[in-house]
N, C-alpha and C positions, 0 to 999 in steps of 0.2 A: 504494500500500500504506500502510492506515493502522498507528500503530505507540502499542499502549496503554500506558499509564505509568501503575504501581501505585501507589499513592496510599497514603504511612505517618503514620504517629501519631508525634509527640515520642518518646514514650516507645520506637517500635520503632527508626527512626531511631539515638536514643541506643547501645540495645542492639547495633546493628547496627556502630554507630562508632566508640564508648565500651568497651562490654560489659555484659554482661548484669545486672538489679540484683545484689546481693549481690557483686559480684567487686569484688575492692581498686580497680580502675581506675575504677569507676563510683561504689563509695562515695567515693573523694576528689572526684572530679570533683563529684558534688552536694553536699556537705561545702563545698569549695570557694564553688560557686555561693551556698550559705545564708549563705556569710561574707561576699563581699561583696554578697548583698542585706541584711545588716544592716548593713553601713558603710553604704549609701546611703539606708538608715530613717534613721540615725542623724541622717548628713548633711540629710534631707530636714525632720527635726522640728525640727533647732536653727534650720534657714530658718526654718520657721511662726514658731518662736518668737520670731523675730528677732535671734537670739544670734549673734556674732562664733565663730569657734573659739575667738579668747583669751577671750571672757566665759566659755563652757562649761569651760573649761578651770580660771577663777579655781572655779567654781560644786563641781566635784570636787577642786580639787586638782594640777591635771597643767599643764604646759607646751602654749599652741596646739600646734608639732609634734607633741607626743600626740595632741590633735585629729585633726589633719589625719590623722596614721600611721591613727586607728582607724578614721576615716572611707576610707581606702582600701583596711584591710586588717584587718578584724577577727579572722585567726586567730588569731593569738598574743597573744590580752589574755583575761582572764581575766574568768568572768560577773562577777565580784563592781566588776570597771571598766564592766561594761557595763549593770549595774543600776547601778551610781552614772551614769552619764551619761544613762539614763533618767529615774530620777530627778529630775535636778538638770533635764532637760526637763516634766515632770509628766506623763510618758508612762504608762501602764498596759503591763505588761510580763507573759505567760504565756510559761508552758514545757509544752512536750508530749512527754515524754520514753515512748519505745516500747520493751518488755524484753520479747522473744519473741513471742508474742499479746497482751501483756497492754498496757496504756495508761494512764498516771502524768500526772496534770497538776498543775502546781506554779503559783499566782495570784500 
């Protein structure tokens, strides 16, 4: 007896284990994910650049430990640290901000 195995998408998966988009459990959890794939942009540009965390750090302002904290954990820094430390990278930074249908980009 053969035995067939349904084959899901990320995204039902997620719903399935997570919940469904829209519900508090699933906006944090992606929320979450966004934060630290931008600690790891972050981390990954100051490599190209060749920068130390204390050089990025002298370059904004903040203590390496700042560094390092943003680079692991971007939720609780505020954009106006996170456009300074692109910056001080020469990184190009958008924002894609969604408010009901509608669709806001910020350059």
């Amino acid at each position: 007896m053969t035995t067939k195995k349904k084959m899901m998408t990320l995204d039902q998966l997620k719903s399935r284990d997570i919940g469904k988009i829209g519900t508090k459990e699933r906006d944090k959890y992606e929320f979450d994910l966004k934060m630290e794939i931008l600690g790891e942009m972050i981390k990954s540009v100051r490599k190209e650049r060749k920068l130390t965390q204390e050089q990025l750090g002298k370059l904004i302002g903040v203590q390496k430990s700042q560094i390092s904290k943003l680079e692991r954990n971007t939720k609780n820094v505020t954009i106006e640290t996170i456009l300074k430390v692109f910056r001080a990278l020469k990184a190009n930074v958008k924002f894609s901000v969604e408010m009901n249908q509608s669709k806001f980009k910020v350059a």
